[in-house]
C-alpha positions as CSV (number, residue, x, y, z in Angstrom):
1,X,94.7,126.0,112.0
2,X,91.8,126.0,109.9
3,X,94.1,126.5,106.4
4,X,95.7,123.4,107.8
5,X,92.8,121.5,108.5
6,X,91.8,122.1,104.6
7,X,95.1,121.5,103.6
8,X,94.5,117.9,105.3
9,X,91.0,116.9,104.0
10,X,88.2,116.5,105.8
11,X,89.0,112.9,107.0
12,X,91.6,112.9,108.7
13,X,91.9,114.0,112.5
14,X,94.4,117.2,112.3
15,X,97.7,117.5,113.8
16,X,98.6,120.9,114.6
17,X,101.0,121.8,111.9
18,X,101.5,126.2,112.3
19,X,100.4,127.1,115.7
20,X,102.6,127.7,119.1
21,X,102.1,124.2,120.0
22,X,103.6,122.3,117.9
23,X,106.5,125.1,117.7
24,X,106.4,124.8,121.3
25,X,107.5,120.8,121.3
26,X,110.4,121.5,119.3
27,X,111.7,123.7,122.0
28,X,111.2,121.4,124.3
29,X,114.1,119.3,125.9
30,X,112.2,116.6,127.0
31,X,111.0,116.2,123.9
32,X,114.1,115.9,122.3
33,X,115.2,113.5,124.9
34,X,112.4,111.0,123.6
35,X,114.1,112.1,120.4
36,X,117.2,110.7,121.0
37,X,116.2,107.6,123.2
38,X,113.4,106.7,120.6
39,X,116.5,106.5,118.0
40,X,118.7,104.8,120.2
41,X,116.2,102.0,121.2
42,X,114.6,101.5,117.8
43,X,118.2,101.3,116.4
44,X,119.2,98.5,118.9
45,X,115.9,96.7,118.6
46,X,116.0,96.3,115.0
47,X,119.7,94.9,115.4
48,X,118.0,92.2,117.7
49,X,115.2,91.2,115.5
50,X,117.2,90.8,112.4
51,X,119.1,88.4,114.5
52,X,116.2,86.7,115.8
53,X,114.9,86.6,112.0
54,X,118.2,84.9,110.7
55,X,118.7,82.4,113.7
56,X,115.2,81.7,113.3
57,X,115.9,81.2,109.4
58,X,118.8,78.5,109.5
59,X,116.9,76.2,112.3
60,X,114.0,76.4,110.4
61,X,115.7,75.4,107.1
62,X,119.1,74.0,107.8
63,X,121.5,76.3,106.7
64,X,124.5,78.6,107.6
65,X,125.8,80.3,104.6
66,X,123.9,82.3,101.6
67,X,120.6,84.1,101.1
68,X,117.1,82.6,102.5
69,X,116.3,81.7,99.0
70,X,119.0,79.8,98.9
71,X,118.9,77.7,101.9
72,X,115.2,76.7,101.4
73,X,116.0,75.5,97.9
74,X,118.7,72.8,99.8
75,X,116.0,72.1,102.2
76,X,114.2,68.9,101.9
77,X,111.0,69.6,99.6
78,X,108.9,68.7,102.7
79,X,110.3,71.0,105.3
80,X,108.6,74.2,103.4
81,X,105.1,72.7,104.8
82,X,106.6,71.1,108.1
83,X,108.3,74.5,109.5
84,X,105.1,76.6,108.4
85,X,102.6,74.3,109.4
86,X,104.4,73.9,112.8
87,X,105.2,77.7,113.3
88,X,101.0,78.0,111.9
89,X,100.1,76.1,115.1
90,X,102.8,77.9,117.6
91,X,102.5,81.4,116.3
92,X,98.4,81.2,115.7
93,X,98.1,79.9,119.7
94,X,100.7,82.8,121.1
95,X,98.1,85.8,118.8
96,X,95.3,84.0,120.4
97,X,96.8,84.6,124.1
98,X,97.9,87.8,123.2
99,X,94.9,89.6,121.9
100,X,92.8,88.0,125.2
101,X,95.2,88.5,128.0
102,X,97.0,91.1,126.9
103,X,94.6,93.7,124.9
104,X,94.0,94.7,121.3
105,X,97.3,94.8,118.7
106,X,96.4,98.0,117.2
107,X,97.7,98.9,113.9
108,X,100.1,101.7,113.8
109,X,97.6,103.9,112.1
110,X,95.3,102.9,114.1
111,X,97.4,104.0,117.1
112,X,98.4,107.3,115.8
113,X,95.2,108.7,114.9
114,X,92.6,106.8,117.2
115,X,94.0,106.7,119.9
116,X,96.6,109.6,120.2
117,X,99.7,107.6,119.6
118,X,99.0,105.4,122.6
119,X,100.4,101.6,122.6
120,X,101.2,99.2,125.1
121,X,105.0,98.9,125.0
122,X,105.1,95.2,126.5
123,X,101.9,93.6,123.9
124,X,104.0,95.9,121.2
125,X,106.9,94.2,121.7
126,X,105.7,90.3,121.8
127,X,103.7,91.0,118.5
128,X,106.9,92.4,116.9
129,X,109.0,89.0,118.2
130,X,106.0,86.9,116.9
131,X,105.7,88.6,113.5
132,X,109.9,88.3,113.0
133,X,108.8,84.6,114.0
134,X,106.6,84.2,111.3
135,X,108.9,85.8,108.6
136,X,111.6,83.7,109.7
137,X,109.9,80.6,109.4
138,X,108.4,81.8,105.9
139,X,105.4,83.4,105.9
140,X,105.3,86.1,103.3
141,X,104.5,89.5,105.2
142,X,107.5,91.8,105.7
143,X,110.1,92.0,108.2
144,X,110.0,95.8,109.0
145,X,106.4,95.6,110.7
146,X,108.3,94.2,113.9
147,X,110.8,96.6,114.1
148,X,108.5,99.7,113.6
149,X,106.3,98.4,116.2
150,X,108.5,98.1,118.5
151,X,110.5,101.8,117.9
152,X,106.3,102.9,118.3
153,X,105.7,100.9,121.2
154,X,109.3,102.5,122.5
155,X,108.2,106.1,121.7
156,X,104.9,106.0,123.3
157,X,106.5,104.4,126.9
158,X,108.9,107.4,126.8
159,X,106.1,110.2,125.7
160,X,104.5,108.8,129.0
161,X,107.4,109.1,131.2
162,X,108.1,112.7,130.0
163,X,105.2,113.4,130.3
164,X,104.2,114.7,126.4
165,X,101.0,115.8,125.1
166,X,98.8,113.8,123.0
167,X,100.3,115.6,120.0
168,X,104.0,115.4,120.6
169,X,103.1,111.0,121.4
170,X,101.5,111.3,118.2
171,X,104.2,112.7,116.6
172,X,107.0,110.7,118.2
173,X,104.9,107.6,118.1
174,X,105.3,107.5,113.9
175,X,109.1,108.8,114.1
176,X,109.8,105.8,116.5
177,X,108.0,103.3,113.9
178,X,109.8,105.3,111.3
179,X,113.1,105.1,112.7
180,X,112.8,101.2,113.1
181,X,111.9,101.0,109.3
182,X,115.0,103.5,108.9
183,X,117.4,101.2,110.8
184,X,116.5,97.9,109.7
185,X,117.1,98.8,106.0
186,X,119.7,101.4,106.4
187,X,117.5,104.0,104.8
188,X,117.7,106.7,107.3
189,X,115.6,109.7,105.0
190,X,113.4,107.1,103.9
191,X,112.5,106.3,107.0
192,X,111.6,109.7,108.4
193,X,109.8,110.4,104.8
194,X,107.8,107.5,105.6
195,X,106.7,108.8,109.5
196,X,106.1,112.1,108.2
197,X,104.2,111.2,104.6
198,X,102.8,107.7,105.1
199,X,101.5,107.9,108.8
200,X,101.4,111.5,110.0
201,X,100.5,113.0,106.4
202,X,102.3,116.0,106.6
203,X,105.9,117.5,105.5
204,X,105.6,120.0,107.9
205,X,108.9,121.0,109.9
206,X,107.2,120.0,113.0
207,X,106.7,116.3,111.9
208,X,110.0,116.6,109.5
209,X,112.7,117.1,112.0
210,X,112.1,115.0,114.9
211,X,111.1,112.6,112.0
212,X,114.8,112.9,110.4
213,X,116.8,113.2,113.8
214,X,114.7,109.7,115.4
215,X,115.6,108.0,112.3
216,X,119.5,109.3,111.8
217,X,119.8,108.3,115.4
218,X,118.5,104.8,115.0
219,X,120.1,104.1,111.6
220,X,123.5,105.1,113.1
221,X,122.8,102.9,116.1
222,X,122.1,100.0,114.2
223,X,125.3,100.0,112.5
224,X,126.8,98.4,115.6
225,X,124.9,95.1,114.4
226,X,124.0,95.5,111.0
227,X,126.0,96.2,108.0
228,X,125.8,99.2,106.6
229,X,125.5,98.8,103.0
230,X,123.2,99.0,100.2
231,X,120.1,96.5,101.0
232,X,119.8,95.6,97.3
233,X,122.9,95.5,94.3
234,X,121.4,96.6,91.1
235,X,124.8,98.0,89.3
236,X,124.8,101.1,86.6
237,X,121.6,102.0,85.6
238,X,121.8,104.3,82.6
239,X,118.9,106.4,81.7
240,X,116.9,106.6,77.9
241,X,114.6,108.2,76.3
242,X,112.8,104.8,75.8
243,X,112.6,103.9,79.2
244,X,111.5,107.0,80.3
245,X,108.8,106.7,78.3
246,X,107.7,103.5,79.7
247,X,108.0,104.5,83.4
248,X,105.5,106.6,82.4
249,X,103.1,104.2,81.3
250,X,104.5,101.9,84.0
251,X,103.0,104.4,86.5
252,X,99.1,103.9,85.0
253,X,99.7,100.2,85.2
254,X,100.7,100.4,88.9
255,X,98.6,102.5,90.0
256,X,95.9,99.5,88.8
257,X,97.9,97.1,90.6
258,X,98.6,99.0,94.0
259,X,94.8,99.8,94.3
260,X,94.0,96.1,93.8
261,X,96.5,95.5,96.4
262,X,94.5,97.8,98.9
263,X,91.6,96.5,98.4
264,X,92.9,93.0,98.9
265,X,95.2,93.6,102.3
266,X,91.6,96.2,103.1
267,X,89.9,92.7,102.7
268,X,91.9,90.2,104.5
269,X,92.3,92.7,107.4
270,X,88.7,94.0,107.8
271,X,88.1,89.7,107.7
272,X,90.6,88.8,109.4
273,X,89.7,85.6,111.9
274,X,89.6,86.9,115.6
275,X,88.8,84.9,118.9
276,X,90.3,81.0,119.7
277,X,89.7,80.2,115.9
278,X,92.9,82.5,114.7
279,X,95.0,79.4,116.1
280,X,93.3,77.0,113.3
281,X,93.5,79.7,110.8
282,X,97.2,80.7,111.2
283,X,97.7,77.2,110.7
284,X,95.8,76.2,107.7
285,X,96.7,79.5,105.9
286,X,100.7,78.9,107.1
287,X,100.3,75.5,105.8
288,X,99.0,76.3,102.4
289,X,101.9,78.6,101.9
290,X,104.0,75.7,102.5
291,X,102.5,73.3,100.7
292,X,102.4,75.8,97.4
293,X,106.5,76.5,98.3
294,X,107.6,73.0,97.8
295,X,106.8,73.5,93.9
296,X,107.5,77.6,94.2
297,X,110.5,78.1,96.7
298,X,109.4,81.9,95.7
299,X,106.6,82.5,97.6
300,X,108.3,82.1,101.2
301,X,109.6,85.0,103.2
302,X,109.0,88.5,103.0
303,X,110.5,89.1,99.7
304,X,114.0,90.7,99.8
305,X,115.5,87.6,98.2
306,X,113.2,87.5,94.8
307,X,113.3,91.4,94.6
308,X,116.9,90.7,94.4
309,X,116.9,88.0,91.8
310,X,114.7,90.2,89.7
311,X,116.5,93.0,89.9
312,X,119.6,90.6,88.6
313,X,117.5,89.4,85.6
314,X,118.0,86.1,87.1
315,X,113.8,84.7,86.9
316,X,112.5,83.5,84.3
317,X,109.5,85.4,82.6
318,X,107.2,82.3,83.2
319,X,108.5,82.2,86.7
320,X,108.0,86.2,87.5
321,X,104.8,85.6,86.1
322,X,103.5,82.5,88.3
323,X,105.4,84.6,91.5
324,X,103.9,87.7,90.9
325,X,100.3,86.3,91.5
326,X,101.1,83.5,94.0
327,X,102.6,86.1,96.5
328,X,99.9,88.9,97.2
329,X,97.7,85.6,97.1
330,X,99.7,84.5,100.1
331,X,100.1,87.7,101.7
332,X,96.6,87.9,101.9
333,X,95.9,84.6,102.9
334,X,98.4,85.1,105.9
335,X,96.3,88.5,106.7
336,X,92.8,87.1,106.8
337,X,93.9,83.9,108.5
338,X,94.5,86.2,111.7
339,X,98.4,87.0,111.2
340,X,100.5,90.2,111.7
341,X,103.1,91.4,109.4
342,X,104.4,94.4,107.1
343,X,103.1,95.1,103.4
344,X,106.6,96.5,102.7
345,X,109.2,94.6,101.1
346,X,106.0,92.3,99.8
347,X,104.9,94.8,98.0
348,X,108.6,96.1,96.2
349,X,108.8,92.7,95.4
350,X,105.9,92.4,93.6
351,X,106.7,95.9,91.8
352,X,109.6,94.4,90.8
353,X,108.7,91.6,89.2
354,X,105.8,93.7,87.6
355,X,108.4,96.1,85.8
356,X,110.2,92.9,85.1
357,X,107.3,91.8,83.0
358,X,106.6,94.8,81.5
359,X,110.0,96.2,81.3
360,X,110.8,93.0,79.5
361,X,107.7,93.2,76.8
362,X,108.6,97.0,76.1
363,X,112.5,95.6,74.8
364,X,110.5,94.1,72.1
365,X,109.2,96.8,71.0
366,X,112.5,99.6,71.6
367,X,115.7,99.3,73.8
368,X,115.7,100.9,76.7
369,X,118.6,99.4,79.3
370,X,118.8,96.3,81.4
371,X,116.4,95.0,83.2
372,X,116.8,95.9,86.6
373,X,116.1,99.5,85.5
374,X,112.6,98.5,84.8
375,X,112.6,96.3,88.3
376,X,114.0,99.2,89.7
377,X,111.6,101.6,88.3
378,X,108.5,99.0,89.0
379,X,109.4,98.6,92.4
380,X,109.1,102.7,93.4
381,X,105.6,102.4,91.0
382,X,104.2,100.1,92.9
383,X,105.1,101.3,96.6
384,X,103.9,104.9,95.6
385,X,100.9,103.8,94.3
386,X,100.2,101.0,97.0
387,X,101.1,103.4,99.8
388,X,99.9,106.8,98.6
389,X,103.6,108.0,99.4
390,X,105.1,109.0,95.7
391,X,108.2,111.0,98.0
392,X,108.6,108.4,100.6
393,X,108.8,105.7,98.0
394,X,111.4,107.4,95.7
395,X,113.7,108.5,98.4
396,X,113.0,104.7,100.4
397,X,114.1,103.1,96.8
398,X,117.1,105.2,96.2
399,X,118.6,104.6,99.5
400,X,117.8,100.6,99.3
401,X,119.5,100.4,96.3
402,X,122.2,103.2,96.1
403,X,122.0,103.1,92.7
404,X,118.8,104.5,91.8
405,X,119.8,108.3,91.4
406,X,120.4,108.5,87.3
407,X,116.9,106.7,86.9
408,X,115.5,109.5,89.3
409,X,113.3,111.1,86.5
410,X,111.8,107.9,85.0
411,X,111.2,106.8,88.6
412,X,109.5,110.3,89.6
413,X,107.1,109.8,86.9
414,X,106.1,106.4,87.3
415,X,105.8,106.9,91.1
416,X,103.7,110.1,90.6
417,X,101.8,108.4,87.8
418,X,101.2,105.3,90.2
419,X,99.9,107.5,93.2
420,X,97.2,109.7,91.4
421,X,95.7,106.2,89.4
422,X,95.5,104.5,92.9
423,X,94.0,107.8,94.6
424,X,91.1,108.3,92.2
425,X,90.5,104.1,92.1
426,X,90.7,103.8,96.2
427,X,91.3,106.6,98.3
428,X,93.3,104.3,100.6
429,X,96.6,103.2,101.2
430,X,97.6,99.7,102.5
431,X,98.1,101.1,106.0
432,X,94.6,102.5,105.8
433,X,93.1,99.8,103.8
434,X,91.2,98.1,106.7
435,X,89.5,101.3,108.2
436,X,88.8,102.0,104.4
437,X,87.1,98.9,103.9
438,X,85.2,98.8,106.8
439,X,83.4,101.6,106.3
440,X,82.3,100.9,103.1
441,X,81.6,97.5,104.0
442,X,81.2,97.2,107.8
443,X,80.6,94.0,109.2
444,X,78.5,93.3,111.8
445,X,79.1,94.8,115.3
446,X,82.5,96.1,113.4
447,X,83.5,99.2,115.3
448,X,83.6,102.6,112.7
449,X,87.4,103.0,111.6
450,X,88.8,106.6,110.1
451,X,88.4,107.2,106.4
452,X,92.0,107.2,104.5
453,X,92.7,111.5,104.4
454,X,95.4,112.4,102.0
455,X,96.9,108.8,102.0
């Protein structure tokens, strides 16, 4: 226990990893049951929300057919500002009643390591419908927050009604968020890697397997309402020399860039507004996103469409420039205003657009392939070095794109390059940026958070 303790750092609370306990779970049928009902539930529940987050979509914008980006660019130039500054009001009113009659929305972090993987399944589930909400009408957080809260929230009911230790909810409480992530993107060993490496911090077998099983389960569930099919189309990648050679010095420039973005989501969480005055703030902030979308349709939603376009070389390099600035700017705004959401797709978006820029200055210089190898290849940089997840982030940007397995050397080293600059800059990732934060700067009255570990 001790070796495993070391192993972890001396941060981070320790989850049995070798001894007869955590052994013990896995021969445990009841825990296996939460297993498969965990994977079952956070399947169907992501097929829900993604529904919600499309019907939510065309009302807001007017639109049947196409991508998001698509629709708000036939939008009026007004409605932008109109749908967030209404949904500002709405959503900022329904946090408010939530965090005072319903109790603290914990983080999943938070939830996990604090406070032994417990959640309130009911509160979990109305902040997962208001985040998808929010996404829907535009705000630029992610879309997989909601349905990894609500495969947690899911977990940690079951745990209860089995009867589970504090461990095993642990456990099971980050493969439930994990297998929501898994099923809403169709990345099934992406999302157990990112369970087991992002919010347990361990590849142990005793994290691993239920990890894997919860998120095969939910990812094949989810395939009765979501296609299943490569979230992003990149085409034939081929590898060179030359672009090797800058995903390696892609991975120093990311790593600066992913430890900026901790420090900014750190920020904007640690701030964020709390009390009655998160209604005016979800509002304003909601409303200054909209206002800077009717001259930069790019900065709405969580991302999925502009990660596309830059993957398709379709921006222009003045464009991905303005967007790759005007979106963490509104991702934090959205955070310190008082708003829930996830860092995910955000953040491969603004990898991607970062390799575009870079990949695009390097072709000056030598050839090296088309462009969406360098997106590609930015996008895994950035998430490694933003999450402190180099194996989580390869395998998640593989699977997303199908495509990405003959740039898997150049996008090894760039992610592996990207997590050790970020480490040594902020040893934080953007799940533990605002326990990071707070305890090198705690406010006032600010209750004490848990140091980042090995993330």
């Amino acid at each position: 226990m001790a070796a495993a303790a070391s192993r972890r750092g001396p941060h981070q609370p320790n989850l049995p990893l070798d001894g007869d306990a955590s052994d013990l779970s896995l021969r445990s049928w009841r825990f296996w049951l939460v297993v498969l009902l965990a994977g079952v539930g956070a399947g169907l529940g992501a097929g829900v929300l993604m529904a919600i987050l499309h019907a939510v979509q065309h009302l807001a914008y007017g639109y049947r057919h196409g991508d998001f980006q698509t629709g708000v660019r036939h939008a009026p130039p007004w409605r932008p500002l109109a749908v967030l500054a209404g949904a500002g009001v709405v959503l900022g009113a329904a946090w408010v009643l939530l965090r005072k009659f319903g109790g603290p929305v914990r983080g999943l972090d938070e939830a996990v390591w604090e406070h032994q993987g417990r959640l309130r399944p009911l509160d979990t589930a109305a902040n997962a419908l208001l985040q998808i909400v929010a996404v829907g009408a535009g705000a630029t957080l992610g879309r997989e927050g909601a349905p990894k809260e609500l495969g947690a929230g899911l977990a940690s009911s079951l745990c209860d009604r089995a009867g589970l230790s504090a461990t095993e909810r642990q456990v099971l409480v980050a493969c439930g968020a994990g297998a929501g992530m898994a099923a809403v993107y169709n990345v099934p060993f992406g999302g157990a890697l990112f369970a087991a490496e992002v919010l347990l911090g361990t590849l142990a077998l005793p994290a691993v397997l239920p990890a894997l099983a919860t998120a095969g389960v939910a990812t094949g569930v989810s395939w009765l309402l979501l296609p299943d099919r490569p979230t992003y189309d990149v085409g034939h990648l081929p590898v060179s020399a030359s672009l090797t050679l800058w995903a390696v010095l892609l991975g120093l420039l990311a790593g600066l860039i992913g430890a900026g973005l901790v420090v900014a989501v750190g920020w904007a969480k640690a701030r964020a507004t709390k009390g009655t005055r998160t209604a005016t703030t979800v509002a304003v902030a909601f409303g200054a996103v909209g206002v800077v979308a009717i001259g930069l349709p790019e900065v709405l939603g969580n991302g999925k469409d502009v990660a596309q376009l830059a993957f398709s070389g379709a921006l222009s390099l003045p464009l991905v420039a303005v967007i790759v600035v005007a979106r963490p700017l509104a991702t934090a705004a959205c955070l310190r205003a008082g708003a829930v959401g996830g860092l995910f797709t955000p953040t491969l978006a603004v990898g991607a657009l970062v390799g575009t820029l870079a990949g695009r200055a390097w072709g000056t210089l030598l050839p090296a392939g088309p462009v969406a190898g360098f997106a590609l290849i930015g996008a895994a940089a950035l998430l490694a070095g933003a999450m402190q997840s180099p194996i989580a982030s390869v395998a998640l940007v593989v699977e997303l794109t199908h495509s990405g397995l003959a740039l898997l050397v150049p996008i090894a080293l760039a992610a592996a390059g990207a997590s050790a600059v970020s480490r040594v800059l902020v040893p934080a990732s953007l799940y533990t940026a605002a326990g990071w934060w707070n305890v090198g700067h705690p406010p006032d009255a600010a209750p004490a958070h848990r140091p980042s570990g090995l993330r």
